[in-house]
C-alpha positions as CSV (number, residue, x, y, z in Angstrom):
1,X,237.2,167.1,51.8
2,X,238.2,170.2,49.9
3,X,236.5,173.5,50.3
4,X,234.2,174.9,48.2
5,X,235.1,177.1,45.3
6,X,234.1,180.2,46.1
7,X,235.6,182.7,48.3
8,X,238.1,180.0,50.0
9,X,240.0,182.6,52.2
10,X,236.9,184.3,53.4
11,X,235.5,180.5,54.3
12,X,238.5,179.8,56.2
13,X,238.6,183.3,57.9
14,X,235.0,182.8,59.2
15,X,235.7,178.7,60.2
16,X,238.7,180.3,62.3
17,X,236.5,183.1,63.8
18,X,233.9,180.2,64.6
19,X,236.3,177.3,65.8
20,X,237.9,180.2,68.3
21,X,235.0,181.1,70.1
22,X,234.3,179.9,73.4
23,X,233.1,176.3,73.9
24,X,232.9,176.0,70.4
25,X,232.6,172.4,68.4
26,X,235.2,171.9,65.9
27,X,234.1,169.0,64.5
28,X,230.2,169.9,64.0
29,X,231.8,173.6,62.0
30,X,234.0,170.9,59.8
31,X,230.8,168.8,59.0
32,X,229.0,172.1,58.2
33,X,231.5,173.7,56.2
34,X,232.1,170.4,54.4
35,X,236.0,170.0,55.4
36,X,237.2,166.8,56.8
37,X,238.7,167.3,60.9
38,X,242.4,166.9,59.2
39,X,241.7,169.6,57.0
40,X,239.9,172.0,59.9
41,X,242.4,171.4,62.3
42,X,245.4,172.2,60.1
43,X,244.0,175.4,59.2
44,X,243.9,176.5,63.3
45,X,247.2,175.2,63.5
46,X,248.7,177.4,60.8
47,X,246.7,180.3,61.8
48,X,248.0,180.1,65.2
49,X,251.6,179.8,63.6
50,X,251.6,182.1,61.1
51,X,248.2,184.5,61.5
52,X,246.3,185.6,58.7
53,X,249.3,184.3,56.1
54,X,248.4,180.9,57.1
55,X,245.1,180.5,55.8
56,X,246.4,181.5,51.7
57,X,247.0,178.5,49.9
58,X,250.4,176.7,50.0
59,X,252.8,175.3,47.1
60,X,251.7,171.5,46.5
61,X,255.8,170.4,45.6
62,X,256.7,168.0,47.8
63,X,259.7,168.8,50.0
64,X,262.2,166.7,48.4
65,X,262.6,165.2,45.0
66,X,264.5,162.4,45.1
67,X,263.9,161.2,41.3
68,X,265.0,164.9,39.9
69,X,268.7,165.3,38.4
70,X,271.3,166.3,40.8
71,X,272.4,169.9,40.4
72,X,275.8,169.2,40.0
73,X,275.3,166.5,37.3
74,X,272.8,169.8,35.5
75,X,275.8,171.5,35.7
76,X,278.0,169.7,34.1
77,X,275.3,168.6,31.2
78,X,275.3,172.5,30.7
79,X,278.6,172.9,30.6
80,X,279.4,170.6,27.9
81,X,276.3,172.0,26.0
82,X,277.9,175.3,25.9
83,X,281.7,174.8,25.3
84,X,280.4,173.9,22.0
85,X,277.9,176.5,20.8
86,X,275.1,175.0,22.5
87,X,274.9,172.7,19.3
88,X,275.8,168.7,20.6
89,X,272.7,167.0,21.7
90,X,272.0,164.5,24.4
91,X,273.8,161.5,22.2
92,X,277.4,163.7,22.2
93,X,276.8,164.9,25.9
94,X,276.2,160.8,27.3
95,X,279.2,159.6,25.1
96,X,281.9,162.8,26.2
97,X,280.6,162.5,30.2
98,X,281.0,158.6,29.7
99,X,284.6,158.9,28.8
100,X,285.4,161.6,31.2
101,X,284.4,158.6,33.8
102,X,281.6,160.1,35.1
103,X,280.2,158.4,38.0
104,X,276.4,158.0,37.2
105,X,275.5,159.5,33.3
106,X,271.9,160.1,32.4
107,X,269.7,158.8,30.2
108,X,269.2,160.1,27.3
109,X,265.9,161.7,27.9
110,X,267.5,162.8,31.3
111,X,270.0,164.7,29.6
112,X,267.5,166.3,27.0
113,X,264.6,167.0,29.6
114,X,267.8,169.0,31.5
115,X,268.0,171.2,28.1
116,X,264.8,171.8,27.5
117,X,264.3,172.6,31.3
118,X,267.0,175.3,31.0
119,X,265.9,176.4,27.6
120,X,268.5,175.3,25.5
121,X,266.9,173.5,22.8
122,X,265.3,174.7,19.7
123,X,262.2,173.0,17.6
124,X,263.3,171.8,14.6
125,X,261.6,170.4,11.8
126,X,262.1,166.9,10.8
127,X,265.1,167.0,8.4
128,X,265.5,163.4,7.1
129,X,262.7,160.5,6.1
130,X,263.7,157.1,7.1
131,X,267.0,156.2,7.9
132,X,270.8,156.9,6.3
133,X,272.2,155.3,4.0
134,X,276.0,155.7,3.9
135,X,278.7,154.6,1.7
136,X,282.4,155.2,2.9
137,X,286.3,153.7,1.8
138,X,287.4,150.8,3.7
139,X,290.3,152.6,5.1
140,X,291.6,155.7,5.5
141,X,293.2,158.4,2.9
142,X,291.6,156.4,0.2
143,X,289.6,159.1,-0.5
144,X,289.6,162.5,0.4
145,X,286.6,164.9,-0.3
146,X,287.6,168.6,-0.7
147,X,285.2,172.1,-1.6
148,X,285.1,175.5,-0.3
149,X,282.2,176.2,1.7
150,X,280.0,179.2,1.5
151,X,282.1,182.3,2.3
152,X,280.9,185.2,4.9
153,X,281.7,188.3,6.1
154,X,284.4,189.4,8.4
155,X,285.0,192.7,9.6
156,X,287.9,193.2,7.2
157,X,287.0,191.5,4.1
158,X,285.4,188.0,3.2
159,X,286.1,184.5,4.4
160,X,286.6,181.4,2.3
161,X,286.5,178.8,4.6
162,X,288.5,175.3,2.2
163,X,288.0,172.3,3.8
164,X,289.4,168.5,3.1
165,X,288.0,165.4,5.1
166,X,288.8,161.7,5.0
167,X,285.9,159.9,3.6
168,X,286.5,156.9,5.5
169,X,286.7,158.6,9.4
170,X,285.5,161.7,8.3
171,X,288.9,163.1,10.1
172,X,289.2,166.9,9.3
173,X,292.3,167.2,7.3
174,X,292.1,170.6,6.0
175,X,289.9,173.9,7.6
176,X,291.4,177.4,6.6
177,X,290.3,180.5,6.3
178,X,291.2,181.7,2.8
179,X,290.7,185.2,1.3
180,X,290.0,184.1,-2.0
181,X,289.4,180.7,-3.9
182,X,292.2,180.4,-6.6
183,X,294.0,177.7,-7.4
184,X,297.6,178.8,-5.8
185,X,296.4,179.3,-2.3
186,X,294.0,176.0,-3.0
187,X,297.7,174.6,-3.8
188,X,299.6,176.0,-1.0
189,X,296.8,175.1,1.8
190,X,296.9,171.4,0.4
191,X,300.4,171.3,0.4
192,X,300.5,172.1,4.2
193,X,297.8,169.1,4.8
194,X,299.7,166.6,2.3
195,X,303.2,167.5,4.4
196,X,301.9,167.0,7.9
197,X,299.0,163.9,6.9
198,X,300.6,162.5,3.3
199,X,299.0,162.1,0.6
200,X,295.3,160.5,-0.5
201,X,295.2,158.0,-3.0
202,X,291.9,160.3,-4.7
203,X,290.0,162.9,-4.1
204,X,286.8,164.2,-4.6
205,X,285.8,167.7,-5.7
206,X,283.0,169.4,-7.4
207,X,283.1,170.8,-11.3
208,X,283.6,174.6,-10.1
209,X,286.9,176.4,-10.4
210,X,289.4,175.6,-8.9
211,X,289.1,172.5,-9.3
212,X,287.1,172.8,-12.8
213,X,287.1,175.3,-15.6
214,X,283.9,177.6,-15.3
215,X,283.7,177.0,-19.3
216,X,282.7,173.2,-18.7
217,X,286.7,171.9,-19.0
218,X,287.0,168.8,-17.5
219,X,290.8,169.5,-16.1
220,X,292.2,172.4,-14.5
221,X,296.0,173.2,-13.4
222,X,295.3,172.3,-10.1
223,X,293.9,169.0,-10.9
224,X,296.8,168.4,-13.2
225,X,298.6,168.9,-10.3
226,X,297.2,166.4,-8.4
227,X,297.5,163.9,-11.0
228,X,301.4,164.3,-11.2
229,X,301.0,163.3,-7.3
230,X,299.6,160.2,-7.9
231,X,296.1,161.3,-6.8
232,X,293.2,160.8,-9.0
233,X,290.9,163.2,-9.5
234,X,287.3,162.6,-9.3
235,X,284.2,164.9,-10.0
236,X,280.9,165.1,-8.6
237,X,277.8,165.1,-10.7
238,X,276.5,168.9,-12.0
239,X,274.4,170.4,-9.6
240,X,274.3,167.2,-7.3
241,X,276.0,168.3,-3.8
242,X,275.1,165.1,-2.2
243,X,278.0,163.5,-4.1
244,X,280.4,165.1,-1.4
245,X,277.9,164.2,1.6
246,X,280.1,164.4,4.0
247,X,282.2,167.4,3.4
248,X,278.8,169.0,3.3
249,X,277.8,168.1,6.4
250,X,281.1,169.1,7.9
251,X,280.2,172.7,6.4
252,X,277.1,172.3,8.6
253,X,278.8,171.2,11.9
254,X,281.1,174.2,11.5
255,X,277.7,176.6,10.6
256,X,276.5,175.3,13.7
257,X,279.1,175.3,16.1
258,X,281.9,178.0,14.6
259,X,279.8,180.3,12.8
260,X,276.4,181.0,14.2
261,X,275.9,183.8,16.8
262,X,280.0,184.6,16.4
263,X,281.8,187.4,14.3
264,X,285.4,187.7,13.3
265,X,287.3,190.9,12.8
266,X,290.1,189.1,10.1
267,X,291.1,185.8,8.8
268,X,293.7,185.6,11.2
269,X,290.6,185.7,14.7
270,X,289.0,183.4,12.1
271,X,291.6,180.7,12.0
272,X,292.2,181.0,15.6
273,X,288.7,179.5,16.2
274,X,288.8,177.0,13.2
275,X,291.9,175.7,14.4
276,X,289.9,175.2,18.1
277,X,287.3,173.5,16.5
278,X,289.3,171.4,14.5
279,X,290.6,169.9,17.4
280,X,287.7,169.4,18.8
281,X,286.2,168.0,15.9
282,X,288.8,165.1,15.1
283,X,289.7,164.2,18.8
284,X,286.6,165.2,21.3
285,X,283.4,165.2,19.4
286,X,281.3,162.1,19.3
287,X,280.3,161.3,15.2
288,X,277.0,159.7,15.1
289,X,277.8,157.4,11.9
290,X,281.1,156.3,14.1
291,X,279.0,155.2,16.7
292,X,279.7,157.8,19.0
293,X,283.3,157.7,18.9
294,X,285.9,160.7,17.3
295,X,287.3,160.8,13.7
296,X,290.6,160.4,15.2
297,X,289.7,156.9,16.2
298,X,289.6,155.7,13.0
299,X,292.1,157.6,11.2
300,X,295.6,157.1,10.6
301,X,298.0,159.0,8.6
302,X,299.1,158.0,4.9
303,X,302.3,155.9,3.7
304,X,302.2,158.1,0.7
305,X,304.6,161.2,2.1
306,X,304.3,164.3,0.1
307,X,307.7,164.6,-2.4
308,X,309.0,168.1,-2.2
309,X,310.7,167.5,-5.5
310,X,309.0,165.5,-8.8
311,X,310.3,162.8,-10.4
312,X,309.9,162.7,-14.4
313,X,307.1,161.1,-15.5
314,X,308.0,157.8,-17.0
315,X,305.5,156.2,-19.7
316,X,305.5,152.7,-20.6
317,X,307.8,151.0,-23.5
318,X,305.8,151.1,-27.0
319,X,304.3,154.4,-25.3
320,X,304.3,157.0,-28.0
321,X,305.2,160.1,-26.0
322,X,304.2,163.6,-27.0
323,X,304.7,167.2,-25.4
324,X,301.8,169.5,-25.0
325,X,303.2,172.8,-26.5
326,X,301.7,176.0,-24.6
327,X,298.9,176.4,-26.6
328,X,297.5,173.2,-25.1
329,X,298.0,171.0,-28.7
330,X,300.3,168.1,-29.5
331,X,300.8,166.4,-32.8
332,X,300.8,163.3,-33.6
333,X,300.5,161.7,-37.5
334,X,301.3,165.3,-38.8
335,X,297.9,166.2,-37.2
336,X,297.2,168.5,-34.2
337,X,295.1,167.3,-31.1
338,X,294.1,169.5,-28.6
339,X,294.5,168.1,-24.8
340,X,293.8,171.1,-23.0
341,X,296.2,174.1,-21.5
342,X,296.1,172.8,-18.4
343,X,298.5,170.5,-19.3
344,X,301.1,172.7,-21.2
345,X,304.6,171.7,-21.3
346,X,304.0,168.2,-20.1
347,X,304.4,165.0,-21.6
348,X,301.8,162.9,-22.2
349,X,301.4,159.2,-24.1
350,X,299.5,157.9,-26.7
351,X,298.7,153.8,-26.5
352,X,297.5,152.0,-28.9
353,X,294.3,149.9,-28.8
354,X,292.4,147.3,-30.3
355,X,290.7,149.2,-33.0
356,X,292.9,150.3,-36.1
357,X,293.3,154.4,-35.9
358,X,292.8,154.3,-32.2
359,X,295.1,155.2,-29.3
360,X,294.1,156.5,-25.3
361,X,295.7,159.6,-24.2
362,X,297.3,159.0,-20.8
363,X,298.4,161.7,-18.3
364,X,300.6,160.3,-15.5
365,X,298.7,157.1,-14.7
366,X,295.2,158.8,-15.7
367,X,293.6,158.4,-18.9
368,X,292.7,161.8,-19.9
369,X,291.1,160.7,-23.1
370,X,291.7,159.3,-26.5
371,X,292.7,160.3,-30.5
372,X,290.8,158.7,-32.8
373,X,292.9,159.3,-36.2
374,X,290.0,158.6,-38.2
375,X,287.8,161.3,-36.8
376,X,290.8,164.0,-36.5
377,X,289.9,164.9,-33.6
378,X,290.2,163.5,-30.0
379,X,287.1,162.5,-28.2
380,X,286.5,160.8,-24.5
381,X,287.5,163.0,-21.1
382,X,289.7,165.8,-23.0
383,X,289.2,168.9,-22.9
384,X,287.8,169.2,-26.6
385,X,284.2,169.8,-25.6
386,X,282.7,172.7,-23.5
387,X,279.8,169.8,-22.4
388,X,277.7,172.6,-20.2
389,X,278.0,175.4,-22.3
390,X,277.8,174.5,-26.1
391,X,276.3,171.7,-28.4
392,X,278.1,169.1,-30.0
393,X,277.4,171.0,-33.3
394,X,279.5,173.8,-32.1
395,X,281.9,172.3,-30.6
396,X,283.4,170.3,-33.6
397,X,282.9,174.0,-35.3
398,X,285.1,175.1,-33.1
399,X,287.6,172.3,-33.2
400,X,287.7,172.3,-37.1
401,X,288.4,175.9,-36.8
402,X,291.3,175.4,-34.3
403,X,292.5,172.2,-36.5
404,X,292.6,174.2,-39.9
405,X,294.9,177.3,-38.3
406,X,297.5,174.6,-36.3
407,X,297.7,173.2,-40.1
408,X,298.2,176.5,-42.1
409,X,301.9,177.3,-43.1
């Protein structure tokens, strides 16, 4: 029987003075202080022990707890947590302890109950409804998706951080810390990935520069470029980031685990820890679309090796083959056509098609747009039309403008 609420320690202070005196009856004090003889007699027996001390109340843990998580096994869930930002979550730490080959993993809720035990989780608000969907190549270097993600301060200057992953094993091909975001170090950096990894057979970018004209062009020099690789070049809808999914979420991982709580003095600390994490990305880090298992798993590098020097382009037979001069113009039928700077000083082919007048414009193996003789002017993916920054009423103002000086003697 328990003792009565109030003033416990003075109860059992006056049932100890009571039980101790001479002759007296332990059992008749238990019944009138409403404890059971267990409870009475284990009192005297810790007052006699420890005096006074004995009679506060005692922890109710049990001496051993042979359920809880052994410490070394806490130890090594931490660990893991840490080496990477404190950012992996019970479903990484399970899959990297199971292929360590250690002896007895957790369960999952073991491993999270450990965190949250040690306080190293956070709240977070539900970020998805439902379930994924995801879309992917079959294999990889069928597609690579490429952008810059946000830059930040360093203590000397800003970082650009450019990054390339394969679509299909989300292997990161390309993580460096640029100073700026122009097209020749965007160049130079892809060059370096295409020499060690080869060469995609697309990629994906968004529409801003370098990879498209700030004035709404559809093709820059650096997707020229990649064109006279072999690669086509794809764009992502306006204002629709979710196009390049994954390269996004690769900008989050490295927010999470590179970036948050860490500073870098230059770009050179900077690509120190990118590098690190890199690694760790591609050959240690469990993916959850993969099914727990690394990037590196899946990917393998391309057939298509990077050729330090380019061959001429060579066009079909019937192709009717036309230089851009530098002004971005070719002409064809004693009329000038505009096909964009970007492509000055290359050749480019006109092919016919089934309707009288008309002919596609073909770059490499990439129809860049097509000439429409009837119209004088070319229409389709050239870069005729500013489509986000001007109407259709001012744009063939424009091109009549340009059409009437290329014609004057």
């Amino acid at each position: 029987m328990p003792w009565q609420e109030l003033s416990v320690m003075e109860q059992r202070e006056e049932f100890v003075r009571l039980a101790l005196l001479p002759g007296a009856n332990v059992s008749e004090l238990c019944r009138r202080f409403g404890i059971s003889r267990d409870t009475g007699h284990r009192t005297l027996k810790r007052y006699a022990a420890q005096g006074h001390a004995g009679l506060s109340d005692r922890s109710r843990r049990p001496h051993g707890s042979p359920s809880r998580t052994a410490a070394s096994t806490e130890a090594e869930i931490l660990r893991i947590r840490c080496e990477h930002n404190n950012a992996w979550g019970a479903r990484k730490i399970a899959r990297v302890m199971e292929r360590e080959g250690f002896a007895d993993v957790p369960a999952l809720s073991t491993i999270t109950e450990v965190l949250r035990r040690h306080g190293k989780l956070e709240e977070r608000a539900a970020r998805h409804r439902g379930p994924f969907i995801r879309f992917e190549r079959e294999a990889p270097n069928e597609l690579w998706q490429m952008d810059f993600k946000g830059h930040f301060a360093l203590s000397r200057g800003r970082c650009h951080p450019l990054t390339a992953i394969d679509d299909h094993s989300r292997f990161a091909l390309v993580l460096d810390a640029c100073a700026d975001e122009q097209e020749k170090t965007v160049r130079e950096r892809l060059t370096a990935g295409f020499r060690r990894y080869g060469m995609p057979f697309s990629m994906l970018t968004d529409n801003g520069p370098p990879w498209g004209s700030p004035a709404g062009w559809r093709h820059t020099t650096l997707s020229v470029w990649l064109m006279r690789l072999g690669i086509d070049v794809h764009h992502g809808r306006p204002f629709h980031p979710q196009t390049q999914g994954k390269d996004e979420r690769f900008h989050r991982t490295i927010d999470e685990e590179v970036l948050n709580g860490n500073s870098f003095a230059d770009h050179a600390v900077c690509q120190v820890a990118f590098d690190r994490f890199r690694h760790s990305y591609n050959y240690e880090r469990p993916h959850d679309a993969l099914a727990l298992e690394t990037p590196a798993s899946r990917y393998r590098p391309s057939v298509r090796s990077f050729p330090e020097t380019l061959t001429e382009i060579a066009y079909w037979p019937g192709d009717i083959v036309r230089k851009v001069d530098s002004d971005g113009f070719i002409s064809f039928k004693n009329q000038p056509f505009r096909i964009g700077q970007p492509f000055r000083k290359q050749p480019v082919a006109l092919r016919a098609v089934d309707r009288d007048g008309c002919f596609d414009v073909f770059f490499c193996a990439n129809k860049i747009g097509a000439v429409d003789l009837t119209k004088r002017k070319t229409r389709g993916f050239v870069d005729i039309a500013k489509a986000m920054t001007t109407t259709p009423q001012v744009q063939q103002k424009k091109q009549v403008e340009i059409s009437s000086k290329r014609t004057k003697p």
